[in-house]
TILO-905853 format. One record per atom (N, C-alpha, C): residue in one letter; x, z, y. Coordinates in steps of 0.001 Angstrom, whole numbers, plus 500000, padded with zeros to 6 digits. Layout:
! TILO-905853
AXZY ...
! end
This chain:
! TILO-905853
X492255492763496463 X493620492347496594 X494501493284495783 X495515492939494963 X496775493600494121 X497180494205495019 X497888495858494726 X498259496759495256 X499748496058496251 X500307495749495083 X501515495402495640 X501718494656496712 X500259493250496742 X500596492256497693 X499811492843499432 X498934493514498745 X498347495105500199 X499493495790500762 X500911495826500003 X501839496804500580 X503001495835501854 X502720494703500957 X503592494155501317 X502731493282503012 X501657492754502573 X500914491860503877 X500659493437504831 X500393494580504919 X500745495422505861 X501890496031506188 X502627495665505448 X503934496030505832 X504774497980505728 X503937498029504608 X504299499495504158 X505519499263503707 X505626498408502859 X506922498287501930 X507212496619502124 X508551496316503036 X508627494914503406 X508938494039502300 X509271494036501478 X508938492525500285 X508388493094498585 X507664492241498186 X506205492292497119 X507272492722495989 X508139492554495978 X509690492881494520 X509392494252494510 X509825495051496121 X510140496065495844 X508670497155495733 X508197496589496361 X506397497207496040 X506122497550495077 X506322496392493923 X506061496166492397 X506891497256491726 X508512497518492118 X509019498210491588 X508517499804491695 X508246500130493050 X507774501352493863 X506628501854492395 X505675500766491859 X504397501172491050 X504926501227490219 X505617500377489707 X506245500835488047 X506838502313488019 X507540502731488588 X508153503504488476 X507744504963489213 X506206504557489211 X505256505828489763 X505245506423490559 X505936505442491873 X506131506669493807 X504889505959494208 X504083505493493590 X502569504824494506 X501404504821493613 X500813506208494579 X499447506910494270 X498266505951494884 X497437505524494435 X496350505125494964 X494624506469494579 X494875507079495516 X493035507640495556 X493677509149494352 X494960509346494274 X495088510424493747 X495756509988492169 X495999508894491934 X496428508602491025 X497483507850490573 X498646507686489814 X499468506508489624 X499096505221489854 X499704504507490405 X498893502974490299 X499517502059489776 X499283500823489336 X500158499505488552 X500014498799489783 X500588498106489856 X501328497182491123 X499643496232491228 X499035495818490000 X498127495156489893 X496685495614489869 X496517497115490667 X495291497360490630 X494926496902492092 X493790496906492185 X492618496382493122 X492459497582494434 X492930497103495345 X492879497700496835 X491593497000497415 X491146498181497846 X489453498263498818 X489871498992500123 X488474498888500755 X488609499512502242 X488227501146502021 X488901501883502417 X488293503132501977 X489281503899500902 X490447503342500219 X491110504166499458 X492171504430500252 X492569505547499350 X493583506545499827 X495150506173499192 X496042505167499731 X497419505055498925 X498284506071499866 X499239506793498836 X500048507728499056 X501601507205498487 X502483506630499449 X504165506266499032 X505034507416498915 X505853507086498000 X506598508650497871 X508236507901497880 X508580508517499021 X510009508014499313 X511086508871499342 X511695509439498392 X512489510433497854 X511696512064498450 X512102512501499180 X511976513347499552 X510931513680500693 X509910512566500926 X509165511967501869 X508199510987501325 X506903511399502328 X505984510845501508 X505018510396502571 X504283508968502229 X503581508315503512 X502061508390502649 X501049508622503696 X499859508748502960 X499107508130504162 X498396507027503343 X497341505859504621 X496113505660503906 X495159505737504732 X493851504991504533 X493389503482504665 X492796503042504062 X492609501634504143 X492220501435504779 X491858500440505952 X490688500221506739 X490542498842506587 X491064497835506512 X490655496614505880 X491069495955504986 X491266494919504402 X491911494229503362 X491654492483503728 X492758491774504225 X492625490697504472 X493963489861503861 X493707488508503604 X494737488216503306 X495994487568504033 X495703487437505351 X496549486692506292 X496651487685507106 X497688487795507775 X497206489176508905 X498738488898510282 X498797488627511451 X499678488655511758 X500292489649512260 X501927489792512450 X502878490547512318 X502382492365513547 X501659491922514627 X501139492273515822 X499553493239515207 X498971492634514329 X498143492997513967 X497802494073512837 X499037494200511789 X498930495614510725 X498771496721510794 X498346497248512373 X497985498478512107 X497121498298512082 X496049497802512155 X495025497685512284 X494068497452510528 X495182497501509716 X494600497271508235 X494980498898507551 X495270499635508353 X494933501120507784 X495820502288508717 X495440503225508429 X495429504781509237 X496127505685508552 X496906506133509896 X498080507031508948 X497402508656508712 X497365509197507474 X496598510798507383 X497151511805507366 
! end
């Protein structure tokens, strides 16, 4: 699944616009690295959000594409 649409169906970052923007503009690390809005999220990587002065760092634990609202924590772990 695209980074961006992982941020957005768990609800890290609430709509896929601003996700996209978050990667362009390099506040979203995946596994230690810059990421493009369009790289490939697995179970097991490490994305790190960087929100000015604050920074969210989660583990994956699943990747699905439907997920309801009750249910997103359950698609990754805060580190």
């Amino acid at each position: 699944m695209r980074l961006d649409k992982y941020l957005k169906i768990s609800r890290l970052i609430k709509r896929r616009t601003v996700a996209n923007e978050a990667c362009d503009n390099g506040r979203v690390l995946l596994n230690g690295r810059t990421a493009r809005a369009s790289a490939e999220v697995k179970a097991g990587d490490v994305i790190e959000i960087l929100f000015g002065d604050r920074s969210t760092k989660v583990e994956v634990t699943a990747v699905e594409e439907y997920v309801r609202k009750e249910a997103t924590g359950e698609l990754f772990r805060y580190l």
